[in-house]
C-alpha positions in Angstrom: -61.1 -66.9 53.0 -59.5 -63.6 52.9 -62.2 -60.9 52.8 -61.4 -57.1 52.8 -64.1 -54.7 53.2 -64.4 -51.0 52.4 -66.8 -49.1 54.4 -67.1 -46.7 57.5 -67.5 -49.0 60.2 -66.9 -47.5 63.5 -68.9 -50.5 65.6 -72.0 -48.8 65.9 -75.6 -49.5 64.2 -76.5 -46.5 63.7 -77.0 -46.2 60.5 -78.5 -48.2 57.6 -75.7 -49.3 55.5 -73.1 -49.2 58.5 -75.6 -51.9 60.4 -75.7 -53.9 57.6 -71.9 -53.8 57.4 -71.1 -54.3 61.1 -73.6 -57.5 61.6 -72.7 -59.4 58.3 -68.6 -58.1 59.4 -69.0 -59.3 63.2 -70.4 -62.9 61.3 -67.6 -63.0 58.7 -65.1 -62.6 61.3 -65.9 -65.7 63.6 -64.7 -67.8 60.5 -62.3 -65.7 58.5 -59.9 -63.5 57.8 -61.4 -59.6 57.7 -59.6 -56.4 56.9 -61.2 -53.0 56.7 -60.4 -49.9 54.6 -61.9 -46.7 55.2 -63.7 -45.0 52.0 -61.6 -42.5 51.3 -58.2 -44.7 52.1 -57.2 -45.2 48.5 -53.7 -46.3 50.1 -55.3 -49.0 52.7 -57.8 -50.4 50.1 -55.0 -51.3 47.9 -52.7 -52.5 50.5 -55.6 -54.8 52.0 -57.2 -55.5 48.8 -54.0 -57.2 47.3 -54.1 -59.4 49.4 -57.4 -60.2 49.7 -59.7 -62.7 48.1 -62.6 -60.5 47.6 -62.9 -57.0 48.4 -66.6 -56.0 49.5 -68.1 -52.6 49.2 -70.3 -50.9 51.5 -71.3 -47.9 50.0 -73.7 -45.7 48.2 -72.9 -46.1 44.5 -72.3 -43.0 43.2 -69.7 -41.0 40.4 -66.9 -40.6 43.4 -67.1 -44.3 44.6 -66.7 -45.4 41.1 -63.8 -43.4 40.6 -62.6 -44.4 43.6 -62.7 -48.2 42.6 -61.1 -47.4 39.1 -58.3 -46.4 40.4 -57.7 -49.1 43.0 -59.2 -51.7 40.2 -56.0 -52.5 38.9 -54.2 -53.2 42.6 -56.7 -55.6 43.8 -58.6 -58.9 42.7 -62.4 -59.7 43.0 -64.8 -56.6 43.8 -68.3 -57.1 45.4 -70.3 -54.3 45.9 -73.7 -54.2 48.3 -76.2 -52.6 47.3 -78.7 -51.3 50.1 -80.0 -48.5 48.3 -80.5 -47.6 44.3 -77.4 -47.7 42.5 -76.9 -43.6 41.3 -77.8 -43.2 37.2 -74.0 -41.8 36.9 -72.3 -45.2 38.7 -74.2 -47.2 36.1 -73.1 -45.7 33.4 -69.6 -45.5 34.0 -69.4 -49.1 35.3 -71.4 -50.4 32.0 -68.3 -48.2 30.1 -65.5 -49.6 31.8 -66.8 -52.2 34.1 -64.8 -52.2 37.4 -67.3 -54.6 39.8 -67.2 -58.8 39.7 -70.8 -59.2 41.5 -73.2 -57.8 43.0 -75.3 -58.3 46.7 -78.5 -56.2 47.3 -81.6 -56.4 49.7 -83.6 -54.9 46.9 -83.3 -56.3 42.9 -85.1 -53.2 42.0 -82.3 -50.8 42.9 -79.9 -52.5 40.8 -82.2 -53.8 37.9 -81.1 -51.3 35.8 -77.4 -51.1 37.1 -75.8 -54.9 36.7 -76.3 -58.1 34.9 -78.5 -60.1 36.2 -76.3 -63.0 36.8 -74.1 -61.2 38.5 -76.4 -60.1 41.4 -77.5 -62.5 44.1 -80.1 -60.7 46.6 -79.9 -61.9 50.6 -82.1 -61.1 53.3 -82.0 -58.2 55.5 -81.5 -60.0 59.5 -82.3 -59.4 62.8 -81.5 -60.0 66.2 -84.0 -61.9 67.5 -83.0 -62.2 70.7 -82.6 -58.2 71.5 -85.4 -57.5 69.6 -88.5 -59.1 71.1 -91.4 -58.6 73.2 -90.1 -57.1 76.4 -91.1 -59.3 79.6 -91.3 -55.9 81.7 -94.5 -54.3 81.5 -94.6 -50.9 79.8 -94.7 -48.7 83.1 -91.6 -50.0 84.1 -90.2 -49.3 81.1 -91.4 -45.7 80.6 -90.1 -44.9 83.8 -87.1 -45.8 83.2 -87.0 -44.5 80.2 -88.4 -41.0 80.7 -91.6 -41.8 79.0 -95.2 -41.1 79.6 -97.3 -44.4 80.6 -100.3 -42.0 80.3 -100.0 -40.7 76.5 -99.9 -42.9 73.3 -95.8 -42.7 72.5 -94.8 -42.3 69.1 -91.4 -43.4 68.5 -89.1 -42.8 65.4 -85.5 -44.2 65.4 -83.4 -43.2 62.5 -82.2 -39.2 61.7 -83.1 -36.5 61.2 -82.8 -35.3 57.9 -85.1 -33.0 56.0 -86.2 -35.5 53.6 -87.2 -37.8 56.7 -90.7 -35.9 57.2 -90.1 -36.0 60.6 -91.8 -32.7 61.3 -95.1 -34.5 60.4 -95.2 -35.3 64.0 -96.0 -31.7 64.9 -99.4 -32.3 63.4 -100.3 -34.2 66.4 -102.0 -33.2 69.7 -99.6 -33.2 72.4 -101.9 -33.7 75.0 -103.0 -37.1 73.6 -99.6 -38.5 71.8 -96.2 -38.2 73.0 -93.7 -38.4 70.1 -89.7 -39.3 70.3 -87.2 -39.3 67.9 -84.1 -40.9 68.7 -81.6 -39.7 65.9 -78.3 -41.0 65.5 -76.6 -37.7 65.0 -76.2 -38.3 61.0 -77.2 -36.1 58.2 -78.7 -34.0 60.5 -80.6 -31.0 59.1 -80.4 -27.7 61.4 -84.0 -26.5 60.4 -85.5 -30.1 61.0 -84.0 -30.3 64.5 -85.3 -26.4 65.4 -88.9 -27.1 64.2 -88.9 -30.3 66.4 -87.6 -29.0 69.6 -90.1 -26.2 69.3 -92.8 -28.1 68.5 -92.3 -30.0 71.6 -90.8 -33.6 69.9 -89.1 -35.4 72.4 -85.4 -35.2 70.8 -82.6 -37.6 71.7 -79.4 -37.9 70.1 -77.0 -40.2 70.3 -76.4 -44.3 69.6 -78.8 -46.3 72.3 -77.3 -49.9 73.2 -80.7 -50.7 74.4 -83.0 -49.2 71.7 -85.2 -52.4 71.9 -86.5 -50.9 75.2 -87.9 -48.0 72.8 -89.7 -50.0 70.5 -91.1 -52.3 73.8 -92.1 -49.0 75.4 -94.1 -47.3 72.0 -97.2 -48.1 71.4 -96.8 -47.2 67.5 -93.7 -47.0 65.1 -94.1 -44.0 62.7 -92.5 -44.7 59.5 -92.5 -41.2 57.8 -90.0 -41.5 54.9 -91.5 -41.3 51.8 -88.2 -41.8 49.2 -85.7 -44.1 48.8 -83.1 -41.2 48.9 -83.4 -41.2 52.7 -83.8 -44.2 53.3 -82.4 -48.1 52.9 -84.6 -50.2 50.9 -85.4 -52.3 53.6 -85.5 -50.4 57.0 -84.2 -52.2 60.1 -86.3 -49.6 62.0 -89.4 -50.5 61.0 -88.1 -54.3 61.6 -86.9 -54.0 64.9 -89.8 -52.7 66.0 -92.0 -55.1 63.7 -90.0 -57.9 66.1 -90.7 -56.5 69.0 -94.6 -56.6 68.5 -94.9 -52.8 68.1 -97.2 -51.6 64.5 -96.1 -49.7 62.2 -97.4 -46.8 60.4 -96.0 -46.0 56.9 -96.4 -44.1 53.8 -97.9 -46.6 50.8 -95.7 -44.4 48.7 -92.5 -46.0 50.3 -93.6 -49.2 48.5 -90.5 -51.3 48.8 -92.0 -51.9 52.5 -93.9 -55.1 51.1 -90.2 -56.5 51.2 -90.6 -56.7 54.8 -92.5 -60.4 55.2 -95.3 -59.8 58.4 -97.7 -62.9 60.0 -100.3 -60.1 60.7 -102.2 -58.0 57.9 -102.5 -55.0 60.9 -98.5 -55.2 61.7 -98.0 -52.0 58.9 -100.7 -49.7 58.4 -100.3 -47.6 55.4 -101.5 -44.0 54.8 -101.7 -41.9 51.9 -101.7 -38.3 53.0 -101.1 -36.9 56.4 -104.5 -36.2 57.4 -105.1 -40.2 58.2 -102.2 -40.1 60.4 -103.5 -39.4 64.1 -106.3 -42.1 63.0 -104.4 -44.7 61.6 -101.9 -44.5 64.9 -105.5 -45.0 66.9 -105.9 -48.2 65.0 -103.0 -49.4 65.2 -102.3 -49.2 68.6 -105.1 -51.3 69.7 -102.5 -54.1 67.5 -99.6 -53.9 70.0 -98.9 -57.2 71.1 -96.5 -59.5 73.1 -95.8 -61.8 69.6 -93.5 -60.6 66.8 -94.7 -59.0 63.6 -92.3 -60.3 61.3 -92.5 -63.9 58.9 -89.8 -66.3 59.8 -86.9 -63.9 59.8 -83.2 -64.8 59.6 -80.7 -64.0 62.0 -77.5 -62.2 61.0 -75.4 -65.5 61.1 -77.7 -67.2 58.9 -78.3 -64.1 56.2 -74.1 -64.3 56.4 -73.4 -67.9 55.3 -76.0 -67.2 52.4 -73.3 -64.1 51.4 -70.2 -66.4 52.1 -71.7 -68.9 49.8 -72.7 -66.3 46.9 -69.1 -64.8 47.2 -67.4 -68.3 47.3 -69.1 -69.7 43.9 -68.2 -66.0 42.3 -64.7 -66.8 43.4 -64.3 -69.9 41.4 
C-alpha cells in the first residue's frame, strides 16, 4: 500500500499528536510504502497525494486545515484524518457543507461525535512501548543521582509543556522543603509568564526532548496530571501512560474526565482531585502506591495498535 501522510514529523515524541504520528509512521514503514508532506506544503501534498493510496492527516481540525484539504481535495484520492483531540465547531461545519474527508481514526469517539458519520469513524487504541517504559531494575538512588534528583524529597514530575492552560504553576503551592517538583517541557507552545513564575518559584525546569524520559518516570515517586481541558491536551495522554507503565501514580483532575479511557489493573494507579487544596494530600497517598508492576490493563504496543489502522484503512479502500 501506498500511504502518504501530512503532518509535522520531525522524529521526535515530543508532542502528542507528533508521537502518535511518528510510532504508527515508524510501523507503517516496515511494510509499506510512506511519503510525508509537511502541513503547510500544499505543493508536496498534492505531488505525494496523487500517487498515493490514502492520504492520512495528522492534525488539529480546524478552519485553515480544512481549507487546506479543499484545495488539495481535487489532486488526490482517499483522505483519512486522525483525530486525537476534538474536531473544531468551524471544521465540522464546513466539512458537513462540502465534505472533503473519506474516514475518520480517533482515540476518543467523543471528539468527533458531533463532527463525522458514524460509519465512517473507526476508533484504535493509543500504544506504548512496553519495553522502555517499565519498572526500572536500578534502584531509585541511582537514578536520581544520575539524574540530578533528590533521593531525599518526594519528586514530582510533569512531562509535557508548558503552556498557560497546563496549570503548571499549581506546583508552586507546594512546600519545597518536602516535595521536589520537575517539569521537563518539550519546548512547544511555551508561555513566557508560565516559564517566569516557575523558575522563580523554584520548579525544576528542563527543556528539551529526553531519549531516556522513562528514567523520569522510574525516578518520581508521583506523576502530576494538571491539565484540566482538552484544549491543552490529547484526549488520551501518553504522559500519564508512560508513567502509568512504569509503576509510577498518577494525580489528575476529575474534570479531565476522558482519563477513564486510560484502562488501569489498580483502583489507586490515578487519584483524582477536585480543587487544588487536596493536592499535597492526594500526592501523600499516592506515593505510598509506587510500585515495581505496571499500572496499565493489557496495553497494546505500537505495532499491534498499527495493523488495527492498516486494516481500518484497507476495508475503507475497497
Amino acid at each position: 500500500m501506498n500511504l502518504h501522510i501530512i503532518s509535522t514529523i520531525n522524529g521526535l515524541e515530543n508532542e502528542g499528536m507528533r508521537n502518535v504520528a511518528t510510532h504508527l509512521s515508524r510501523e507503517f514503514e516496515k511494510l509499506h510504502t510512506v511519503k510525508f508532506s509537511g502541513l503547510k506544503d500544499v505543493f508536496s501534498i498534492i505531488k505525494n497525494g496523487i500517487k498515493s493510496d490514502v492520504t492520512l492527516v495528522f492534525a488539529r481540525l480546524t478552519k485553515p486545515v480544512y481549507y487546506m484539504l479543499r484545495v488539495v481535495r481535487p489532486f488526490i484520492g482517499k483522505i483519512c484524518v486522525v483525530c486525537v483531540q476534538p474536531v473544531s465547531k468551524e471544521f465540522a461545519e464546513l466539512n458537513r457543507r462540502h465534505r472533503v474527508v473519506d474516514c475518520c481514526l480517533t482515540i476518543c469517539k467523543e471528539d468527533v461525535e458531533n463532527a463525522f458519520d458514524s460509519s465512517i469513524v473507526h476508533t484504535f487504541p493509543v500504544g506504548i512501548n512496553r519495553e522502555k517504559f517499565k519498572p526500572s531494575a536500578v534502584k531509585r538512588e541511582v537514578l536520581c543521582k544520575k539524574l540530578g534528583l533528590p533521593d531525599n524529597k518526594t519528586v514530582v514530575l510533569h512531562v509535557g509543556h508548558c503552556s498557560s492552560g497546563r496549570y503548571l504553576e499549581e506546583m508552586l503551592t507546594l512546600d519545597r522543603k518536602k516535595y521536589h517538583c520537575v517539569v521537563i517541557a518539550s519546548g512547544m507552545f511555551d508561555d513566557e509568564n508560565t516559564i517566569k513564575a516557575l523558575r522563580k518559584g523554584g520548579i525544576d525546569l528542563r527543556h528539551g526532548f529526553v531519549e531516556n524520559i522513562e528514567d523520569y518516570y522510574n525516578c518520581a515517586d508521583v506523576y502530576f496530571f494538571p491539565t484540566k481541558s482538552s484544549e491543552f491536551v490529547i484526549s488520551v495522554p501518553l504522559s500519564v501512560m508512560e508513567a502509568l507503565s512504569c509503576g509510577t501514580p498518577v494525580v489528575a483532575y476529575r474534570s479531565f474526565s476522558k482519563l477513564s479511557l486510560i484502562k488501569t489493573n489498580d483502583k489507586n494507579a490515578i487519584k483524582l482531585i477536585d480543587n487544588l487544596n487536596e493536592l499535597a494530600s492526594a500526592i501523600d497517598i499516592s506515593k505510598e502506591g509506587k510500585r515495581e508492576l505496571s499500572f496499565l490493563a493489557d496495553p497494546e504496543n505500537w505495532s499491534e495498535v498499527s495493523k488495527e489502522v492498516l486494516a481500518f484503512l484497507t476495508k475503507n479502500l475497497e
